[in-house]
Phi, psi and omega in degrees: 000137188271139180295149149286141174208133178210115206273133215233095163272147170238355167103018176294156179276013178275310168355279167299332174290288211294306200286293164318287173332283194325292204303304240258307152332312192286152185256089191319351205258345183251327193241139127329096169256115180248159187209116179222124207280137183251354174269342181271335181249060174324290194320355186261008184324296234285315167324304208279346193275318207265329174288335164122009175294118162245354169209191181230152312312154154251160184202116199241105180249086171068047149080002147263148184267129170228157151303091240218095221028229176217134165215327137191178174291170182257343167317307177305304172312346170265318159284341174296339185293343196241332170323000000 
């Protein structure tokens, strides 16, 4: 069975660093990979909040989170959706 792996962005340029590293490391042949831009994809907040994401980058790897330096909160990513 292939692992998930799902990388949580806002398209920030800490971001975009993190997600080329990240992409360029996972062994496409072991994981499911998604990458979801969260400032283009609001509806997915809530998702990315119930995976345990608390800031961008994320790396939600098989339902652990792990965080990858900061580019921003998902609070802040929640008010722009109201902006």
């Amino acid at each position: 069975m292939m692992k998930t792996a799902i990388f949580y962005h806002a398209g920030c340029p800490v971001c975009l660093s993190a997600k080329q590293q990240v992409l360029d490391a996972l062994d496409k042949n072991q994981f499911a990979i998604s990458v979801i831009h969260l400032g283009e994809n609001i509806s997915t907040l809530a998702d990315a909040q119930l995976a345990g994401v608390k800031s961008v980058p994320a790396l939600v790897l098989d339902g652990s989170v792990f965080h990858i330096n900061f580019g921003a909160a998902l609070e802040d990513l929640k008010g722009e959706q109201h902006a």
